[in-house]
VMD Tcl script that draws the C-alpha trace (Angstrom):
set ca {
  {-12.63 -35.48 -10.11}
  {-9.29 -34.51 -8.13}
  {-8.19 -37.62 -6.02}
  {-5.71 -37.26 -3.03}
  {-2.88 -39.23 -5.30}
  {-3.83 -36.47 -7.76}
  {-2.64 -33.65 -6.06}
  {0.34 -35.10 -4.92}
  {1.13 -35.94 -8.49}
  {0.14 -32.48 -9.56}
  {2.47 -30.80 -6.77}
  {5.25 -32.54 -8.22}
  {4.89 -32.08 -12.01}
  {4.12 -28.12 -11.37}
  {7.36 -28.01 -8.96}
  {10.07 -27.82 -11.55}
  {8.12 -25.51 -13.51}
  {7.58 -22.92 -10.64}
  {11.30 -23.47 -9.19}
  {11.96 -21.86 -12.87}
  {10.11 -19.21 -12.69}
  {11.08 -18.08 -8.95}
  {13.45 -15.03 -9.91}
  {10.46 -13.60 -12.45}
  {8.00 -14.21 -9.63}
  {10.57 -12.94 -6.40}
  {11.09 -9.72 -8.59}
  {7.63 -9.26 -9.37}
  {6.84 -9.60 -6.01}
  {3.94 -12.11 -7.18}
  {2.42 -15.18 -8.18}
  {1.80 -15.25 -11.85}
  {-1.76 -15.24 -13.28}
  {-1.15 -18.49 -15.18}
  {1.07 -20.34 -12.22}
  {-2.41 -19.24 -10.09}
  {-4.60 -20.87 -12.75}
  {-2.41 -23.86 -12.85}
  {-2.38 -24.26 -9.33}
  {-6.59 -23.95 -8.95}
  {-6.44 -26.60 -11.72}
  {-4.67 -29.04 -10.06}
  {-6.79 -28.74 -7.20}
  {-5.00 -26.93 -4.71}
  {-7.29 -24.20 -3.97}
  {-10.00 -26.74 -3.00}
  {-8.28 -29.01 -0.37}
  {-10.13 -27.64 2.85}
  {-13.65 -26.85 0.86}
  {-16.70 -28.91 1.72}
  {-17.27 -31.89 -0.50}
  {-21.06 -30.39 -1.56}
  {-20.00 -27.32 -2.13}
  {-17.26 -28.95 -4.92}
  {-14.21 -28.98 -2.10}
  {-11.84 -31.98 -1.86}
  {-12.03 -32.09 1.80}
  {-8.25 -33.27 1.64}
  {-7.01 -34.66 4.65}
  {-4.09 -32.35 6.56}
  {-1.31 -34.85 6.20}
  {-1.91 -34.99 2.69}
  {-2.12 -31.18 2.07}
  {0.38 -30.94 4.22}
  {2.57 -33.05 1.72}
  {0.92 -31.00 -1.30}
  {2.65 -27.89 0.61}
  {5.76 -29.94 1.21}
  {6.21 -30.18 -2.55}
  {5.29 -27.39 -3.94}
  {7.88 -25.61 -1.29}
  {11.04 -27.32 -2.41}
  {10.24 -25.90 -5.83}
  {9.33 -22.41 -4.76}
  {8.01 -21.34 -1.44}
  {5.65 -18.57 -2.77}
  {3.49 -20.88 -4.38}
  {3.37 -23.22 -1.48}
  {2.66 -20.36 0.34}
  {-0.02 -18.96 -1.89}
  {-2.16 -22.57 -2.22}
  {-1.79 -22.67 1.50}
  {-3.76 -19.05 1.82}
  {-5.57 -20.38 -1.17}
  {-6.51 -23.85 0.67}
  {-7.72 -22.36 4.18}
  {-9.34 -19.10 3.21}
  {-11.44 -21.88 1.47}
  {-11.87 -23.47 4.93}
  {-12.96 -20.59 6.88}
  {-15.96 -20.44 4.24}
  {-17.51 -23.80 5.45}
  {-20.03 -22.41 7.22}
  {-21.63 -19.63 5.50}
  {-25.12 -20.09 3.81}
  {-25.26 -23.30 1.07}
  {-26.68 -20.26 -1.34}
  {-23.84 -18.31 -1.09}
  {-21.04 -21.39 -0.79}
  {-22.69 -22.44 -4.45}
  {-21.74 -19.12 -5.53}
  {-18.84 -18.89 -3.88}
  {-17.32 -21.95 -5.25}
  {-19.24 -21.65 -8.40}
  {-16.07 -23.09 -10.23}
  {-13.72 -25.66 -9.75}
  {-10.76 -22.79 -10.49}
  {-12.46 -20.44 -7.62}
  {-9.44 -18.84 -5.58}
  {-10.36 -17.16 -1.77}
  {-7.15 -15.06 -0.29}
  {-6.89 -12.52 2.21}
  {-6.06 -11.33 5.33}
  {-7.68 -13.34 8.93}
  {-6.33 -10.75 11.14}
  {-9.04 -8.36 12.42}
  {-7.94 -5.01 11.08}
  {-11.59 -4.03 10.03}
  {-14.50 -3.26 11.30}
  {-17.65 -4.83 10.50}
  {-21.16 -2.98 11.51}
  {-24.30 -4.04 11.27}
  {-26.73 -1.72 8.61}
  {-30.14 -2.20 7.15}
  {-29.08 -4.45 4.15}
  {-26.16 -6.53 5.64}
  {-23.13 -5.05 6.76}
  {-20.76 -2.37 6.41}
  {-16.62 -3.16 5.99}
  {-13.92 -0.49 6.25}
  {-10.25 -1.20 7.21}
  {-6.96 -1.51 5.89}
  {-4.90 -4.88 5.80}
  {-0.84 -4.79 5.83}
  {-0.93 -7.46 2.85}
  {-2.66 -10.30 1.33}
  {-1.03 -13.36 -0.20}
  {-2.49 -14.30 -3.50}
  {-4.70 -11.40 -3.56}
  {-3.91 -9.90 -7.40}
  {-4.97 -13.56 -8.23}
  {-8.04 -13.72 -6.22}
  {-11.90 -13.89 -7.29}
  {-13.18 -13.15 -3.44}
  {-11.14 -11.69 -0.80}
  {-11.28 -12.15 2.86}
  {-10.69 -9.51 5.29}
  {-10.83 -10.16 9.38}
  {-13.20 -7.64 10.73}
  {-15.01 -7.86 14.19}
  {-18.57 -7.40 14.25}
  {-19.77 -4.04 15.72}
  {-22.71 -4.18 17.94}
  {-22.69 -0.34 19.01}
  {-24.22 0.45 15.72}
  {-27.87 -0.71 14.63}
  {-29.98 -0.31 11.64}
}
mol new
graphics top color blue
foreach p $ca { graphics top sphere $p radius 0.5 }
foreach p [lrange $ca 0 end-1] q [lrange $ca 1 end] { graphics top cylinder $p $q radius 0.2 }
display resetview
């Protein structure tokens, strides 16, 4: 188990290795596959997520210091385990059926986009989403994406 001292430790022994790899990743225009994986390893992805669903429930002043780290070796990936970190947080209150699956591994990474460019209606099995999003940090790397979409009530099944 991932310990707050952990992923301050973590933050710092990944932070040479990404400030190395910032030109590759700036002319990619991404975050690696395996800097992704190493960064849902150490625990950064899982901050903000609920204890029972597997989270870390880390403190902000800690994550805050996670962040701090991992910036001063390459912004991107602070950036990315930020997006990474809260997407997880907006998920604490779905269903605990669909959390479990959700955050059915440790290395689970949420990304995407909060800002309501969608739209949501209601149909006969769930709902509906259609939009298009301007970006979304640490998407390529991503096993669920969040989009913002308000709910549509005009519309019922």
């Amino acid at each position: 188990m991932i310990h707050n001292d952990d992923l301050l430790q973590n933050a710092e022994r990944l932070r040479q290795s990404f400030a190395e790899q910032a030109e590759a990743m700036e002319t990619a225009r991404r975050i690696p596959a395996d800097v992704s994986s190493a960064m849902a390893k150490a625990g950064f992805y899982r901050m903000f997520v609920p204890k029972e669903f597997g989270g870390l429930e880390t403190p902000p002043a800690i994550a805050s210091r996670v962040f701090e780290a991992l910036a001063r070796g390459n912004a991107s990936c602070a950036w990315v385990s930020f997006i990474g970190a809260t997407s997880g947080s907006a998920l604490a209150r779905i269903e605990d059926t669909q959390a479990r699956e959700i955050f059915a591994t440790p290395e689970t990474m949420i990304a995407g986009v909060f800002a309501p460019n969608g739209k949501a209606e209601r149909v006969a099995d769930g709902f509906q989403v259609s939009g298009r999003w301007q970006w979304g940090s640490g998407t390529q790397n991503a096993d669920w994406i969040l989009g913002g979409s308000p709910l549509s009530v005009n519309r019922q099944p």
